[in-house]
Structure formats: structure tokens, C-alpha cells
Residue, then its C-alpha position, 0 to 999 in steps of 0.5 A: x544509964x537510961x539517962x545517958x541513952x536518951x541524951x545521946x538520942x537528943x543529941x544525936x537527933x539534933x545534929x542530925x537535924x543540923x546536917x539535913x538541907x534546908x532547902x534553899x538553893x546555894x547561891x555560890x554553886x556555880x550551877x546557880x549563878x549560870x542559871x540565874x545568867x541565862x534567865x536575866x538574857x532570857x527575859x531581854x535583860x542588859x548582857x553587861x548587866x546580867x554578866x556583872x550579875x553573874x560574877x557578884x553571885x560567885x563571888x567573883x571579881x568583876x572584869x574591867x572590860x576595855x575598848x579595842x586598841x587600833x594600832x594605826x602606825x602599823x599599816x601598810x598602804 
């Protein structure tokens, strides 16, 4: 009996130990990433570059960004 309750107190404690954070940020919460967004344009980073930054840290598929389409054969004089 007195085996089994000091197993159970070892197993007990180590999933316990398991279950506590370890501290570090989770860089797939989205909270994160914003940060680390705002924090590239603060110190004058490239907004593409800080943008394509973001979406990596989520996990995200980077937008294709394309030029404006002028539709000249539609004016009117």
C-alpha cells in the first residue's frame, strides 16, 4: 500500500509538471505575431517585409499582392 500511494504522488506530480507553462510566448497566438508586427514598423522596418513576417508567424499563407488594373476602354470624354 505504501508503495502505490508514493507512485501515485510521483506520477501525479510529474504530470503536474508536464501541465505547467514553460514560459516562453506561443508564437502561433495571434496576440504574438501582432506584436512582433507592430514592433518591425516601429523600429522603420520594410511594411511588406514586416507583413510577410506576420503572416509566417501564423502560419498563414502569404497574400500574392497584385498592381491596380486600369480599365482604360471604359472612360467617357
Amino acid at each position: 500500500m505504501n508503495t502505490v500511494l508514493k507512485t501515485s504522488a510521483l506520477v501525479i506530480s510529474i504530470a503536474v509538471l508536464f501541465a505547467l507553462p514553460n514560459g516562453k510566448a506561443n508564437a502561433s497566438s495571434p496576440w504574438y505575431c501582432y506584436q512582433q508586427y507592430q514592433e518591425c514598423l516601429a523600429y522603420g522596418g520594410d511594411p511588406w517585409s514586416c507583413e510577410v513576417e506576420y503572416y509566417y508567424c501564423r502560419g498563414m499563407q502569404i497574400p500574392a499582392k497584385m498592381p491596380a488594373v486600369h480599365a482604360a476602354g471604359n472612360k467617357r470624354d
